[in-house]
C-alpha positions in Angstrom: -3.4 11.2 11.9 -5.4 8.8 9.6 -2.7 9.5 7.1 0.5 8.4 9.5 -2.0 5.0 11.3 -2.3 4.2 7.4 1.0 4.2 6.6 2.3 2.5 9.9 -0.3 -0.2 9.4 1.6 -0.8 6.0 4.9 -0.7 7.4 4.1 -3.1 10.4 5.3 -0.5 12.9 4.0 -0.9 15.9 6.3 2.2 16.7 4.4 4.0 14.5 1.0 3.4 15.0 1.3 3.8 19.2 1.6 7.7 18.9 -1.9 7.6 17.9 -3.2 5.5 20.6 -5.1 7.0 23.8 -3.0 6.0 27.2 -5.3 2.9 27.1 -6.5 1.0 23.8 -9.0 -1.8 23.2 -7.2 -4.6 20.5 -9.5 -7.6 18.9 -7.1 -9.5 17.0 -8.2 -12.8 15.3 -11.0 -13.7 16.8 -10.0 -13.3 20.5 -11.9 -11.1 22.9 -10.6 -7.7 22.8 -8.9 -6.4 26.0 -7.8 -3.2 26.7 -4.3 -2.2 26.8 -1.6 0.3 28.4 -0.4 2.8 25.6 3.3 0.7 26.3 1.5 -2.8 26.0 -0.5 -2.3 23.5 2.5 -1.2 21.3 4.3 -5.1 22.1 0.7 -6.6 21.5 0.7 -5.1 18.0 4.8 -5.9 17.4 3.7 -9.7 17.8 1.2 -9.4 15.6 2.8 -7.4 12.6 5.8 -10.3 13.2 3.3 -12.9 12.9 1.4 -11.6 10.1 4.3 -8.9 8.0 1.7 -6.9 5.6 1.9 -6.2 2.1 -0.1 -3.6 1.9 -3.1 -1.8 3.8 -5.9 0.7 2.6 -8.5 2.1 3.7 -11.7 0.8 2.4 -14.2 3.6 4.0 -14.4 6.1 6.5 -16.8 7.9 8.8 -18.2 10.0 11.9 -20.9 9.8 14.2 -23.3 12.5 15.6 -21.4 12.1 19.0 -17.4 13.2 17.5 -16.7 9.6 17.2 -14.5 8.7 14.2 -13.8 5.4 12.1 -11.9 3.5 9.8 -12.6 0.4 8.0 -9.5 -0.9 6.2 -7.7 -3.9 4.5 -4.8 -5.3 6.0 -2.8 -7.9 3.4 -0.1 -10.4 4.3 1.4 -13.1 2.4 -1.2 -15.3 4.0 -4.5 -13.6 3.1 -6.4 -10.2 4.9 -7.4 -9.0 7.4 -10.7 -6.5 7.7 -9.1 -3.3 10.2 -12.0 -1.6 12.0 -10.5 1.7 14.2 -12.1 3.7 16.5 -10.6 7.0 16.9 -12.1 9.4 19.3 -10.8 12.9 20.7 -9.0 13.1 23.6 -7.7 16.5 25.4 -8.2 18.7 22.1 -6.2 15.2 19.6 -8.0 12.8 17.6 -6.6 9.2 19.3 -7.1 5.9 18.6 -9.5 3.8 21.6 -9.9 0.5 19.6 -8.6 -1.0 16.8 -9.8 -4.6 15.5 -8.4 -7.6 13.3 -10.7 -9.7 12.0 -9.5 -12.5 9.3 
C-alpha cells in the first residue's frame, strides 16, 4: 500500500493513488483549509493538482505509527517548480490499511 501511494504520487496518477483512499478523504493542498472528500471527488481534486504541479519525483522522507493503529507518511513531492512536503494519514478500515488525509504543503 505505501509502496503503490509512493509510486502513484511520482507518476501523478490520481487513478492510482484513489484505490488507497477510505470512501471519504481529508485533502490540504497549498495552504487551503482541508475539506473532506468523496472517494470519486477526491480522485478529480488530486487530477487538478498533479496537472497543475506534474512531479518529478517523490520519496518518502520518514515513516511511522501511533499507539492507537494510526499510520503515517511524510514525503517530498518535486515538480519543475520547487516541493512540496506530503504528510499522509493512513488508518485501517474493515481489516485494509486506507488513506483518511493526505496534505500538500509548499
Amino acid at each position: 500500500m505505501l509502496e503503490g501511494t509512493k509510486n502513484a504520487l511520482k507518476a501523478g496518477s490520481s487513478k492510482d493513488i484513489s484505490k488507497y483512499f477510505n470512501d471519504m478523504v481529508e485533502i490540504g493542498l497549498n495552504k487551503e483549509d482541508k475539506k473532506t472528500y468523496s472517494k470519486t471527488q477526491a480522485e478529480f481534486v488530486l487530477r487538478d493538482f498533479f496537472k497543475q504541479y506534474p512531479p518529478t519525483d517523490f520519496q518518502y522522507v520518514h515513516q511511522g505509527s501511533s499507539k492507537e493503529g494510526m499510520k503515517y507518511t511524510i514525503g517530498k513531492y518535486m515538480y519543475n517548480g520547487g516541493t512540496f512536503r506530503v504528510i499522509t494519514v493512513v488508518k485501517q478500515f474493515r481489516g485494509s490499511y486506507l488513506i483518511d488525509s493526505i496534505v500538500f504543503e509548499e
